[in-house]
Each structure stands twice: as C-alpha cells, then as structure tokens.
C-alpha positions in Angstrom: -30.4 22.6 -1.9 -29.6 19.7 0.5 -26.5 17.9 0.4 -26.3 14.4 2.5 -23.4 14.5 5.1 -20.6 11.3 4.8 -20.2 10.8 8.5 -17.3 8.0 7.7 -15.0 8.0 4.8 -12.5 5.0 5.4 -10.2 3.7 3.3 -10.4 0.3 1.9 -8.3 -2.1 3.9 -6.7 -5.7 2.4 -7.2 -8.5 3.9 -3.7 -9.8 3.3 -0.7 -9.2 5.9 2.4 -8.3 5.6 3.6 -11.9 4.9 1.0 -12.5 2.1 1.7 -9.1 0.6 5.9 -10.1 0.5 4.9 -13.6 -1.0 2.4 -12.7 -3.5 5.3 -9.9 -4.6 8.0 -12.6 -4.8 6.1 -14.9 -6.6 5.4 -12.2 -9.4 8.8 -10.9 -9.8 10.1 -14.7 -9.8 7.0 -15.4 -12.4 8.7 -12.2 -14.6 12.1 -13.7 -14.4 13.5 -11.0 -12.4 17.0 -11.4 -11.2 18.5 -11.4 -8.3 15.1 -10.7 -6.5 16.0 -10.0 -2.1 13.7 -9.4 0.6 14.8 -7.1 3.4 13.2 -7.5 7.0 12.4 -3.8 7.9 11.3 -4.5 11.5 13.6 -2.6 14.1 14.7 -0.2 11.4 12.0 1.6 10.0 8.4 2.4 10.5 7.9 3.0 7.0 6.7 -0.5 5.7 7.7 -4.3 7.3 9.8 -5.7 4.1 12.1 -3.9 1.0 12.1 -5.9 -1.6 14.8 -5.3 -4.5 15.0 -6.7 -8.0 16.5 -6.2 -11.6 15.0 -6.4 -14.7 17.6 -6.9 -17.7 16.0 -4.0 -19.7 14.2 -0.9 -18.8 11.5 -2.6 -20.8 11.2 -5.6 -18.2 11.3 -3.3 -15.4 8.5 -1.6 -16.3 6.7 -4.4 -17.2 7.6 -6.2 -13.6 6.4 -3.1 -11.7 2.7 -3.0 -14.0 2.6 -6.6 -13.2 2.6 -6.4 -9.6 0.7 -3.0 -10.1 -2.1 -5.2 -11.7 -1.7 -8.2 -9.0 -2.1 -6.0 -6.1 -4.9 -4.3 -7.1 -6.7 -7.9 -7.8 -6.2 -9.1 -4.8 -7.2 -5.8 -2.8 -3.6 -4.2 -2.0 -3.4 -0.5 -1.9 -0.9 0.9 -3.5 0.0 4.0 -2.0 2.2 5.3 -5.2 4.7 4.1 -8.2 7.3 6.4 -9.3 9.8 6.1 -12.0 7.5 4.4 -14.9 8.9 6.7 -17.5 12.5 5.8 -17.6 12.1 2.5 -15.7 15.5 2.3 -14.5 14.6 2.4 -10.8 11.0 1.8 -10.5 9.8 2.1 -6.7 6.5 0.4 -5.5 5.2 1.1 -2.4 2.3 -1.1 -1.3 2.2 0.0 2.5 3.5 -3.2 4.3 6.1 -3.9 1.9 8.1 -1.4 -0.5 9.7 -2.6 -4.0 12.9 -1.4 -6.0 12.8 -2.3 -9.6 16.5 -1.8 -11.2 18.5 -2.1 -14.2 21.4 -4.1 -12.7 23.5 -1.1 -13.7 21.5 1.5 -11.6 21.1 -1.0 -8.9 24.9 -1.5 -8.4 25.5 2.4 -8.4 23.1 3.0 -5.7 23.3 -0.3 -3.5 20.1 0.2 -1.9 20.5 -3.2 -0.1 23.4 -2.3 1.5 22.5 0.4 2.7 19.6 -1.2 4.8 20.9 -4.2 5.5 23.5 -2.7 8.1 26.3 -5.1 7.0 24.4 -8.5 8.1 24.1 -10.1 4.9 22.3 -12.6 7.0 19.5 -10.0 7.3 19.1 -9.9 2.9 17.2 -12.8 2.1 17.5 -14.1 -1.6 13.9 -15.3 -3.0 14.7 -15.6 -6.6 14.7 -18.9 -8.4 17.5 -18.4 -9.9 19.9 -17.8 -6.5 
C-alpha cells in the first residue's frame, strides 16, 4: 500500500488585520446590544493577541448568544478562532480569535473579576469605550 506524502500542511490565514478583526468584533457586539462594550490596546503588554475586548450581556442567555454570533461572523469572514470557553454557563464567555481576545460577562461576574483593570495599568485613557450606548 502507498500512501502520498503532505509535504506542507499550513494553516489557513485571514486576510483581515488586527484592526479589521477589532472592528468587525465591535460592530457585532454593538449590533447584539451589548453593554458597556471596551477595547483594550494590548501592544507593549502582551504577546498574546493585539486588542482585549470586554463586554456584558444582561443575561447568561445574551452572552451566549453574543459570543455564537461573533463565533459565526468570524468564521464568514475567514477568522480563526483558536478556542471559546465557557458556553455552558455563559457568565464569562472568552473568545480568542488570535489578534484580538474577547470577554463576554454578566455585569455581575464582570465587576467581581475587573478584568479591565487589571490590564489597563490604571490609564483609563488606555480603555477605549466602543459601545453605542457610552
């Protein structure tokens, strides 16, 4: 028996950057009426991704639906999603799509743990609010 050898096996890359990725987020979370939706400019502080984005949904049945929205939106436009945990409960839903990771909250989980504080080093001026509602 002959098998045929794969001399390259490469992952499928977007075409969007960073920028695109943080905007088409935003723009789904906003759509989903999210509250209270921040962006977080990673650069300088961690390797990990180039924007934190953090939202609240009013009910662990919004969250959820927020995070399979943008679960469905990256995936149409070509976004690899490297993993989404927290879909059974939904009270902190995390998202990462490579260049930019997302925190879905209940605004009760979200206040005990303060994620945004935490990254944002005490210069508010770093958290930028991208909600329509703000």
């Amino acid at each position: 028996m002959h098998f045929k050898r794969r001399d390259t096996i490469s992952k499928a890359q977007h075409s969007l950057d960073a920028d695109q990725v943080l905007n088409l987020i935003t723009n789904s979370l906003n759509d989903d009426k999210a509250i209270d939706v921040q962006a977080i400019p990673l650069a300088g502080k961690s390797a990990m991704a180039d924007f934190m984005v953090v939202a609240s949904g009013s009910s662990s049945r919004q969250v959820a639906a927020m995070a399979e929205h943008l679960q469905f939106k990256l995936k149409q436009s070509h976004v690899d999603i490297i993993g989404i945990e927290g879909m059974r409960q939904a009270d902190w839903v995390l998202l990462d799509a490579n260049d930019v990771i997302v925190h879905l909250f209940r605004p009760e989980v979200r206040e005990f743990y303060g994620i945004e504080r935490m990254w944002a080093d005490g210069g508010v001026e770093e958290v930028v609010r991208v909600s329509a509602d703000a």
